[in-house]
C-alpha positions in Angstrom: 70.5 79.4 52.0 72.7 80.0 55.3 76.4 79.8 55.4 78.7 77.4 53.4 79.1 74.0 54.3 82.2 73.2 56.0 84.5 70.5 54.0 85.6 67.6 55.5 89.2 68.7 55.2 88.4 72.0 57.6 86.7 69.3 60.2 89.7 67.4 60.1 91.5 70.3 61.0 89.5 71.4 63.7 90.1 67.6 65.4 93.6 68.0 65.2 94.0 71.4 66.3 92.2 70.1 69.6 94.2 67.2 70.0 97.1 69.6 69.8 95.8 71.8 72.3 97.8 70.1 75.5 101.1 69.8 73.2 103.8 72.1 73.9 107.4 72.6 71.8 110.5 73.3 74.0 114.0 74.1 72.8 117.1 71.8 73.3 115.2 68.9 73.7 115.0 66.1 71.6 112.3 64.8 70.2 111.4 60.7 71.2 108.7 58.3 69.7 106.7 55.9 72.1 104.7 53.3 71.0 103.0 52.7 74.2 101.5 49.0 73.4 105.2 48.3 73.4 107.6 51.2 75.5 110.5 49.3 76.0 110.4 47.2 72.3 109.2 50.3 70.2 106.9 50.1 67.2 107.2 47.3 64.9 104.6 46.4 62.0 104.2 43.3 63.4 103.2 44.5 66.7 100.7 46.8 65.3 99.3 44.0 63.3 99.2 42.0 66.7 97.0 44.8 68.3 94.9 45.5 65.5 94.0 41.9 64.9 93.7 41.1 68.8 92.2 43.9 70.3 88.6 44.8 70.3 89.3 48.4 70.4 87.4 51.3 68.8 90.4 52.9 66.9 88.9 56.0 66.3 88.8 56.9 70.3 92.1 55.4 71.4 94.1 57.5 69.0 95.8 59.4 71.3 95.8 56.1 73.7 98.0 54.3 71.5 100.8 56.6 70.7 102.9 59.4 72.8 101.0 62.4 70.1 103.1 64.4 72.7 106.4 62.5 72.1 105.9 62.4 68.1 106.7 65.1 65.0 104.1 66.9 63.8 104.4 64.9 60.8 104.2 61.5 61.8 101.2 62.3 64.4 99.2 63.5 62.0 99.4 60.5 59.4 98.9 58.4 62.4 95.9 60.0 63.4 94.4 60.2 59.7 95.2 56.5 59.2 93.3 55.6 62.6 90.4 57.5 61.5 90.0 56.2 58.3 90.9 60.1 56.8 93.8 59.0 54.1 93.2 59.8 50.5 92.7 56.1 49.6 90.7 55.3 47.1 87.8 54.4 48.6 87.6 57.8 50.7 87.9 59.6 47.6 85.1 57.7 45.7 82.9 58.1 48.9 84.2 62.0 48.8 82.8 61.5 45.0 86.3 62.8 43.8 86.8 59.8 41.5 84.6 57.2 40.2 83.6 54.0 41.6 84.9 52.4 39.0 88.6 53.3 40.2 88.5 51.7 42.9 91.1 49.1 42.7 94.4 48.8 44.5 97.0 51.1 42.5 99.5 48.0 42.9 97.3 46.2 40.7 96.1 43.2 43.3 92.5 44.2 42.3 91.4 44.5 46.1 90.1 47.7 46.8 92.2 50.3 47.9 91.4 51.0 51.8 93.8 51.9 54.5 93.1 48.6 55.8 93.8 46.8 52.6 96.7 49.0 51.9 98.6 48.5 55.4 97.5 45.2 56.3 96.8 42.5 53.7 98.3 44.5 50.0 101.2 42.0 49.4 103.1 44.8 47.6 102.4 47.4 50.8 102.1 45.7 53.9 105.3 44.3 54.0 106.5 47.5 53.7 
């Protein structure tokens, strides 16, 4: 048997660290988000919405296409990124990570849907609006 198998989690890790690569921190400047779909209106669920449900683009290349990474927190780049790759803890990634069961695969706001990041942003009537 060779070496250990690298977890998704460390892969994950790996991809951001490279996207990170170009991104440089400087003092006394303040931080700005751009949504670049939309520079001048800023982000807006219902604009996201609009280019997700108009667009024929392959989300998991045009990450870094869609939003400033070098304009946003740490934070908030990160979640993006996850949630354009399909890497969130929902509960479908975690039953196809064989964390939980199949059988708990329902939305936790109780809709009965399964719980994707798709279903959870988009089309949950308890979360989407949010």
């Amino acid at each position: 048997m060779g070496g250990r198998r690298r977890l998704w989690e460390e892969e994950l890790l790996e991809d951001c660290r490279t996207l990170l690569l170009d991104v440089s921190l400087q003092n006394n400047f303040l931080d700005q988000c751009l949504w670049l779909p939309d520079p001048a209106g800023g982000y807006s669920v219902r604009g996201a919405y609009h280019l997700l449900t108009t667009k024929d683009i392959p989300l998991a290349n045009s990450a870094a296409e869609l939003i400033g990474h070098n304009q946003l927190s740490l934070k908030v780049f990160v979640f993006v990124w996850r949630l354009l790759r399909d890497r969130l803890p929902t509960k479908s990634n975690l039953i196809s990570r064989s964390v939980i069961s199949s059988q708990a695969s329902s939305c936790v706001s109780g809709c009965d849907l399964e719980e994707t990041a798709q279903h959870l942003f988009l089309t949950c009537t308890t979360f989407a609006s949010l």
